[in-house]
PDB file of N, CA, C and O in Angstrom:
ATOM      1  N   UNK A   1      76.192  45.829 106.126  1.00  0.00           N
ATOM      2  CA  UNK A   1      76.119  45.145 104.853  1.00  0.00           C
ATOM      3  C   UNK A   1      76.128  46.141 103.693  1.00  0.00           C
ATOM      4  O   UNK A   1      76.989  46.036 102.820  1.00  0.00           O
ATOM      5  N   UNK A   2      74.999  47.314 103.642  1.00  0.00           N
ATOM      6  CA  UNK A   2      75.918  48.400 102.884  1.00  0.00           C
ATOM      7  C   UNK A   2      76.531  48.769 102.871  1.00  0.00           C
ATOM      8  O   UNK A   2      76.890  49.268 101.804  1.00  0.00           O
ATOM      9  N   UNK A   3      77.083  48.878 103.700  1.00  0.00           N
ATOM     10  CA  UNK A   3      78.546  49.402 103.534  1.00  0.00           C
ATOM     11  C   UNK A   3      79.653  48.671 102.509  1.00  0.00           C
ATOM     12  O   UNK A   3      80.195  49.075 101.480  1.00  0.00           O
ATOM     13  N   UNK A   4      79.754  47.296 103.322  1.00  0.00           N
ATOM     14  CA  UNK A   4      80.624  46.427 102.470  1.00  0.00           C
ATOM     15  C   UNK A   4      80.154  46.605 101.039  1.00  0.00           C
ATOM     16  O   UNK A   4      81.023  46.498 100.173  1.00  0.00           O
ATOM     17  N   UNK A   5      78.675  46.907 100.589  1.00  0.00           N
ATOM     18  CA  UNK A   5      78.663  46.681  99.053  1.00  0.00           C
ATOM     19  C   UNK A   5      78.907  48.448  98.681  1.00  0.00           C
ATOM     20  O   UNK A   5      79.624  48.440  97.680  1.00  0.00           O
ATOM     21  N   UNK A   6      78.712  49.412  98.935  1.00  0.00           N
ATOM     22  CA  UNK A   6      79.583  50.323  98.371  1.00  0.00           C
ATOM     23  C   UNK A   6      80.721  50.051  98.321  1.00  0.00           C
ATOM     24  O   UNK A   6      81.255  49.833  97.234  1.00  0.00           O
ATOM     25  N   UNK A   7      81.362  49.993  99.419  1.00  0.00           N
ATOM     26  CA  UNK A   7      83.605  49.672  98.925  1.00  0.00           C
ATOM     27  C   UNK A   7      83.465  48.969  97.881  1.00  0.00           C
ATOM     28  O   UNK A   7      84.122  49.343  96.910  1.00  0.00           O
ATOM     29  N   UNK A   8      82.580  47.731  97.714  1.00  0.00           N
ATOM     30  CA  UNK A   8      82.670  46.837  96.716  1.00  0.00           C
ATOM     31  C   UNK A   8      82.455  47.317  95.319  1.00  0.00           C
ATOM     32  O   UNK A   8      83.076  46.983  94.309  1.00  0.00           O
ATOM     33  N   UNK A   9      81.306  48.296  95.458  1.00  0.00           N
ATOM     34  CA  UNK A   9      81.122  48.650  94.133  1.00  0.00           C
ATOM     35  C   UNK A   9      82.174  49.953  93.394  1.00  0.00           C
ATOM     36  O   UNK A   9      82.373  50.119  92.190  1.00  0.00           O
ATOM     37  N   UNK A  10      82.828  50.901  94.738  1.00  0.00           N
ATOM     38  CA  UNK A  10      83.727  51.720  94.100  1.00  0.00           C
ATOM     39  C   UNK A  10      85.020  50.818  93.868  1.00  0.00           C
ATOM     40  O   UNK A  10      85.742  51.006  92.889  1.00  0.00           O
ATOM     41  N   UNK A  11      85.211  50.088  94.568  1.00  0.00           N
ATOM     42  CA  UNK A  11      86.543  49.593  94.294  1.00  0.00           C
ATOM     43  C   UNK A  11      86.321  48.947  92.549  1.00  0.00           C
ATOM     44  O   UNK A  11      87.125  49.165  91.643  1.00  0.00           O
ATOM     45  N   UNK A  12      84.853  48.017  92.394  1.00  0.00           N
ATOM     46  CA  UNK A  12      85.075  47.681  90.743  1.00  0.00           C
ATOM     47  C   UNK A  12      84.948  49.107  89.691  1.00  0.00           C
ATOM     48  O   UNK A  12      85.570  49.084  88.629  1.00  0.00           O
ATOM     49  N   UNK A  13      83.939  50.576  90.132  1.00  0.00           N
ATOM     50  CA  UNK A  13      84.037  51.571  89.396  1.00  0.00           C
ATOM     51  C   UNK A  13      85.994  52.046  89.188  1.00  0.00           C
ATOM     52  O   UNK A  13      86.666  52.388  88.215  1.00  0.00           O
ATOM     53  N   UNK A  14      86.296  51.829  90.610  1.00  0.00           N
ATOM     54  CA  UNK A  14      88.206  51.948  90.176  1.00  0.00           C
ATOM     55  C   UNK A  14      88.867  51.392  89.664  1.00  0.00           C
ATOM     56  O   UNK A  14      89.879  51.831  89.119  1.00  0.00           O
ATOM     57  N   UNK A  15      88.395  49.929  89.685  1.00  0.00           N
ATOM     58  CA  UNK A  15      89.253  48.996  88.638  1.00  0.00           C
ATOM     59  C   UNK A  15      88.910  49.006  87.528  1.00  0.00           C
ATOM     60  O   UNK A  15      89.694  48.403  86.795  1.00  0.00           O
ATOM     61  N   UNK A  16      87.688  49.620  86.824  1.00  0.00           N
ATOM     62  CA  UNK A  16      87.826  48.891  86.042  1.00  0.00           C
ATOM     63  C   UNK A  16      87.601  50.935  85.340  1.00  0.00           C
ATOM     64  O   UNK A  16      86.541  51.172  84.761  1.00  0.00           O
ATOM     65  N   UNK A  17      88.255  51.680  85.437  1.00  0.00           N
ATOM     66  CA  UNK A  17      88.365  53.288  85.521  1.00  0.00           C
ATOM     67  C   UNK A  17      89.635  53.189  84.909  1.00  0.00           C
ATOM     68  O   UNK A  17      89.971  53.694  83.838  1.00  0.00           O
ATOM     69  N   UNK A  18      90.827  51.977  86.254  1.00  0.00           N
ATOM     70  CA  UNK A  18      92.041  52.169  86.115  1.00  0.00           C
ATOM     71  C   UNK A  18      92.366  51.325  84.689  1.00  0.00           C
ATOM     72  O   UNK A  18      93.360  51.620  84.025  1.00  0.00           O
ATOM     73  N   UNK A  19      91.675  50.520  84.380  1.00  0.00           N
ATOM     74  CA  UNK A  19      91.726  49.297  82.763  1.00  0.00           C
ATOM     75  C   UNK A  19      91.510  50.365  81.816  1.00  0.00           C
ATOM     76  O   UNK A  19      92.349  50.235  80.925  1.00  0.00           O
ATOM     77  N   UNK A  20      90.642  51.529  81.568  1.00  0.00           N
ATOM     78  CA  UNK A  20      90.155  51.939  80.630  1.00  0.00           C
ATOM     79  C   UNK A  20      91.389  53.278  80.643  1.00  0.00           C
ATOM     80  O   UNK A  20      92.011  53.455  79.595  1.00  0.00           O
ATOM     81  N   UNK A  21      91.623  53.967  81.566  1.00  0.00           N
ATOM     82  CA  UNK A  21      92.832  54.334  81.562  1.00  0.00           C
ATOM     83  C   UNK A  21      94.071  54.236  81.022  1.00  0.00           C
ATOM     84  O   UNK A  21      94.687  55.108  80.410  1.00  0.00           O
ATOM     85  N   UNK A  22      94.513  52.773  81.363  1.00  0.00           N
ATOM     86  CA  UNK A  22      95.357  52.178  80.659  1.00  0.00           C
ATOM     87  C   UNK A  22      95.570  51.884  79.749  1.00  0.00           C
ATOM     88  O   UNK A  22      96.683  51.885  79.222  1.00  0.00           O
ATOM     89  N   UNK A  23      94.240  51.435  79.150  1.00  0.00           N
ATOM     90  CA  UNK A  23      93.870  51.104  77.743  1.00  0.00           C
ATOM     91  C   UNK A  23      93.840  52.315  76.462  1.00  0.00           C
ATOM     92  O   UNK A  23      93.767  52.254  75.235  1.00  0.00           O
ATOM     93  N   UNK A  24      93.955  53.581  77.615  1.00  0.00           N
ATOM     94  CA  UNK A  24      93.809  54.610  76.424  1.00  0.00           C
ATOM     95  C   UNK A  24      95.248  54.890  76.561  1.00  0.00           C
ATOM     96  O   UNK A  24      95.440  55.349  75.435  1.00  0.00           O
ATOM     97  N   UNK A  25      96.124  54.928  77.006  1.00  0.00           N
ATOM     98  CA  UNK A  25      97.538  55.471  77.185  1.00  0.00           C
ATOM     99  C   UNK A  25      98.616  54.871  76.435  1.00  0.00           C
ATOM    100  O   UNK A  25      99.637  55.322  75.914  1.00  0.00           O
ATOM    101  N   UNK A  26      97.900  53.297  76.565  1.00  0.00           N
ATOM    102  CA  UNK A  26      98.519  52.239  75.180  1.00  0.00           C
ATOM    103  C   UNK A  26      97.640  52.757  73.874  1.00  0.00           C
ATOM    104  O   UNK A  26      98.228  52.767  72.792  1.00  0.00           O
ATOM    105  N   UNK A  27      96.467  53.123  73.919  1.00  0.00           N
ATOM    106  CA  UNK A  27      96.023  53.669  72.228  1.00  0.00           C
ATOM    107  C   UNK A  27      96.771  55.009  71.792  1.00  0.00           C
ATOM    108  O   UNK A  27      97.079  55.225  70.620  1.00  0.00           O
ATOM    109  N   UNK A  28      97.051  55.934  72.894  1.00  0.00           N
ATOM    110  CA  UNK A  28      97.599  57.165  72.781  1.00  0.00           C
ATOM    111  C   UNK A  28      99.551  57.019  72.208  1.00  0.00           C
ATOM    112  O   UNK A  28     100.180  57.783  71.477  1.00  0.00           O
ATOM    113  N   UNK A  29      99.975  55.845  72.854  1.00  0.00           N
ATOM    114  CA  UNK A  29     101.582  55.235  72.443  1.00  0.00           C
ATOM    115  C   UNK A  29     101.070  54.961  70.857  1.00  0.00           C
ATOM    116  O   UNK A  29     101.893  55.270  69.995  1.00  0.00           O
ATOM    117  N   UNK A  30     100.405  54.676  70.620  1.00  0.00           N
ATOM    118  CA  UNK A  30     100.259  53.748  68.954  1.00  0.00           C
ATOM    119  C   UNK A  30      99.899  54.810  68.014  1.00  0.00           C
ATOM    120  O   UNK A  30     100.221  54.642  66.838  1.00  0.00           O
ATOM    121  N   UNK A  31      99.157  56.092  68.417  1.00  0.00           N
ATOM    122  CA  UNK A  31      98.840  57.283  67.497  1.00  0.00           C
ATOM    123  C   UNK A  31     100.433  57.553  67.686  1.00  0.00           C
ATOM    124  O   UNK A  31     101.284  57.222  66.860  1.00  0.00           O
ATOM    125  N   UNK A  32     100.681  58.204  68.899  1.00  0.00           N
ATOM    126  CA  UNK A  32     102.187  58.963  68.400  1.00  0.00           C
ATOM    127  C   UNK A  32     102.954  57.999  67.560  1.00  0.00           C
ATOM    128  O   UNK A  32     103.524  58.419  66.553  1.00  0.00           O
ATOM    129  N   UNK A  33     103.009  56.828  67.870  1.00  0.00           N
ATOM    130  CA  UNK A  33     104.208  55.882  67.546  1.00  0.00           C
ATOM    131  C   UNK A  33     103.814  56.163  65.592  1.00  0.00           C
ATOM    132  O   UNK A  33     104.750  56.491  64.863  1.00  0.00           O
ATOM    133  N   UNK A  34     102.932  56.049  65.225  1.00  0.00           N
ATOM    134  CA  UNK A  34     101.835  56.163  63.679  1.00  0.00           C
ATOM    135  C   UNK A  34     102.374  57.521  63.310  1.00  0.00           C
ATOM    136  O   UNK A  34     103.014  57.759  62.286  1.00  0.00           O
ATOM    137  N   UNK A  35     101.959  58.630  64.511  1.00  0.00           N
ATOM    138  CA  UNK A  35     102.134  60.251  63.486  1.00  0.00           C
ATOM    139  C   UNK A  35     103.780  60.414  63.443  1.00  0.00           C
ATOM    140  O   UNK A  35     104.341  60.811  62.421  1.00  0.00           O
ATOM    141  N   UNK A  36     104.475  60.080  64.608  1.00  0.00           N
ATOM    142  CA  UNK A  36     106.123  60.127  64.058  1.00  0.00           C
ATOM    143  C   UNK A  36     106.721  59.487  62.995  1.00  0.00           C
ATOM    144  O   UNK A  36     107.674  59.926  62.351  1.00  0.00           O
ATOM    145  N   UNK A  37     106.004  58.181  62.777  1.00  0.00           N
ATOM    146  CA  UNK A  37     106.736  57.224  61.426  1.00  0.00           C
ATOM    147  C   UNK A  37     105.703  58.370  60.099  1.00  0.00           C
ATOM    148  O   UNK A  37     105.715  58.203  58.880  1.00  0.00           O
ATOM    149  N   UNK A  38     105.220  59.041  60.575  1.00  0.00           N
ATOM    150  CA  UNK A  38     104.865  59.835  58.754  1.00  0.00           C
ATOM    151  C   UNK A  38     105.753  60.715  58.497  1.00  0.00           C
ATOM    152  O   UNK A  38     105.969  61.098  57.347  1.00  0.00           O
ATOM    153  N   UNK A  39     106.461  61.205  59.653  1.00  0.00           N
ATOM    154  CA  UNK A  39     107.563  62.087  59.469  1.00  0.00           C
ATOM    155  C   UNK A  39     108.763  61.211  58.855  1.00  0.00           C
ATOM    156  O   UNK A  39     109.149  61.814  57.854  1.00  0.00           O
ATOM    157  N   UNK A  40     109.435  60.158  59.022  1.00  0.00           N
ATOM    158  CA  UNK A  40     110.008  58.952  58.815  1.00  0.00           C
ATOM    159  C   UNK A  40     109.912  58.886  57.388  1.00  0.00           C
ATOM    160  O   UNK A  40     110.702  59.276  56.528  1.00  0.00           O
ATOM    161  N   UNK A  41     108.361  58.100  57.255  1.00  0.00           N
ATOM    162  CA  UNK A  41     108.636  57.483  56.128  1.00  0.00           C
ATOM    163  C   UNK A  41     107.969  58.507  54.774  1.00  0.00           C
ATOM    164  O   UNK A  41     107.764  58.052  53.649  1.00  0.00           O
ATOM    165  N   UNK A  42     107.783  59.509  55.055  1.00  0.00           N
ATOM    166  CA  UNK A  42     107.187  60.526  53.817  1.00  0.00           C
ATOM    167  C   UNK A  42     107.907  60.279  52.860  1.00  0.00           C
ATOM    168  O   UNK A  42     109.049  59.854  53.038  1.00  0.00           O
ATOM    169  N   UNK A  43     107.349  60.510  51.518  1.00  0.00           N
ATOM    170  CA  UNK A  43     108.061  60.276  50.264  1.00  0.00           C
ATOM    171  C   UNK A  43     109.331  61.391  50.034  1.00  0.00           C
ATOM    172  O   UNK A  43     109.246  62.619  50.048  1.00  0.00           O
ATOM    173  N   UNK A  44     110.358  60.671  49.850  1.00  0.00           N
ATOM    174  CA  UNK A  44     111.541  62.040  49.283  1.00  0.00           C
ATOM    175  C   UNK A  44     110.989  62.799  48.447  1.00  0.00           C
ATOM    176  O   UNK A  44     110.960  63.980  48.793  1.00  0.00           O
ATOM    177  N   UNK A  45     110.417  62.488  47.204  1.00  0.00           N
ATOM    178  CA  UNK A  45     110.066  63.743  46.247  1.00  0.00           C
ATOM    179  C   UNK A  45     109.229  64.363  46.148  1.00  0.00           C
ATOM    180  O   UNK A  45     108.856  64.823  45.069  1.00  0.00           O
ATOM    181  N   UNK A  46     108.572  64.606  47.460  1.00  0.00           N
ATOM    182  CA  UNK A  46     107.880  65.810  47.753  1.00  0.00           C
ATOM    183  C   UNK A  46     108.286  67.069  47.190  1.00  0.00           C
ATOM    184  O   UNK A  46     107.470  67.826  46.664  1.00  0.00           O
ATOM    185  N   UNK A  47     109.275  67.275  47.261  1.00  0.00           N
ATOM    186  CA  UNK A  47     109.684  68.783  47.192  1.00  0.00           C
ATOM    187  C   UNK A  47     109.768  69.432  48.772  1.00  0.00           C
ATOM    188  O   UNK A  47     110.586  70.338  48.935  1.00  0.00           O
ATOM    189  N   UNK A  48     109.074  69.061  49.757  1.00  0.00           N
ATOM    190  CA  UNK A  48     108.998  69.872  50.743  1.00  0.00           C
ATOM    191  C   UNK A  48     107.961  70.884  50.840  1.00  0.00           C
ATOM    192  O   UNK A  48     107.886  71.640  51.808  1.00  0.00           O
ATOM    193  N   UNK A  49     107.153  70.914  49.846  1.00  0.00           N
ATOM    194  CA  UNK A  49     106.170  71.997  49.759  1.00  0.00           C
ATOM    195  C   UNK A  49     104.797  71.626  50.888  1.00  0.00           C
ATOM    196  O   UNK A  49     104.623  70.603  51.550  1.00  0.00           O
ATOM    197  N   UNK A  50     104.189  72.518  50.828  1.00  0.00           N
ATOM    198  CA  UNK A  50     103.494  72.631  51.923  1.00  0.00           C
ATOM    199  C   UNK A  50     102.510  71.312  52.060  1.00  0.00           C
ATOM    200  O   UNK A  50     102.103  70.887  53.141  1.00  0.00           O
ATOM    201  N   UNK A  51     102.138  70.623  50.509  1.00  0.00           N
ATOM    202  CA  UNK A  51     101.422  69.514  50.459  1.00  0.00           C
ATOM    203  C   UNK A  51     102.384  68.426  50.444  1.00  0.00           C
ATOM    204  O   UNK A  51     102.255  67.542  49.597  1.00  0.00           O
ATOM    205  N   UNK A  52     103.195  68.395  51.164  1.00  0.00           N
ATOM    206  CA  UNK A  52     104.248  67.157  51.768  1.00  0.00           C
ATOM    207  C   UNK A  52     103.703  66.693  52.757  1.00  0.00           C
ATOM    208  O   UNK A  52     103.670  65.464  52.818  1.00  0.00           O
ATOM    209  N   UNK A  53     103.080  67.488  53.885  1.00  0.00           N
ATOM    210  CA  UNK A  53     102.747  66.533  54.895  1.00  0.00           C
ATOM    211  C   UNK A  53     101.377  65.675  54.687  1.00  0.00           C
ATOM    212  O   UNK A  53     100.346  66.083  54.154  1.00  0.00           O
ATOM    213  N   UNK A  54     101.647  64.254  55.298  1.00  0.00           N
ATOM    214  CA  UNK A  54     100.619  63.795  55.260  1.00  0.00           C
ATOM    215  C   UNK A  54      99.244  63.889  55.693  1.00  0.00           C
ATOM    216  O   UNK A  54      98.196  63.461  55.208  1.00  0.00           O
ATOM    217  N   UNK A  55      99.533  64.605  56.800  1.00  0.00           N
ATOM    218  CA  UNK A  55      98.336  65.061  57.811  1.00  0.00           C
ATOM    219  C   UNK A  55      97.522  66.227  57.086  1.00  0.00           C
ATOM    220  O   UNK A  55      98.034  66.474  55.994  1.00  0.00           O
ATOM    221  N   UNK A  56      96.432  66.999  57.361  1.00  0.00           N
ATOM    222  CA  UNK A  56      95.970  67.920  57.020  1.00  0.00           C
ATOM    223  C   UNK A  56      96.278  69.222  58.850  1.00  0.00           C
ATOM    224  O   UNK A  56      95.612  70.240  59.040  1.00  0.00           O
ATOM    225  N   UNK A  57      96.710  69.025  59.227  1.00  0.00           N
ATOM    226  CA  UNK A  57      96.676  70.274  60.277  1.00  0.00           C
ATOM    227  C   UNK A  57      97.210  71.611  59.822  1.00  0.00           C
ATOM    228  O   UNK A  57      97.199  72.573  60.589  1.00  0.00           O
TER     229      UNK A  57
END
């Protein structure tokens, strides 16, 4: 009977490991998808100078 409830309990620590996983890989698509459109949509009259980018890095 312990036994069956360990498998039971790693198998929900894996499922629900593999959800939060997932869940960050779709948040991680939506940052890149966000920091490439600043390259996109930056204002033309910047100049290009170093305070063009939006980011601070």
């Amino acid at each position: 009977m312990a036994l069956i409830l360990v498998v039971l309990l790693l198998a929900l620590l894996l499922g629900g490991a593999g959800f939060a996983v997932h869940l960050l890989w779709w948040v991680a698509l939506i940052i890149l998808a966000v920091w490439l459109a600043g390259f996109v949509l930056r204002g033309a009259g910047t100049g290009g100078g170093p305070r063009a980018r939006w980011y601070r890095w």
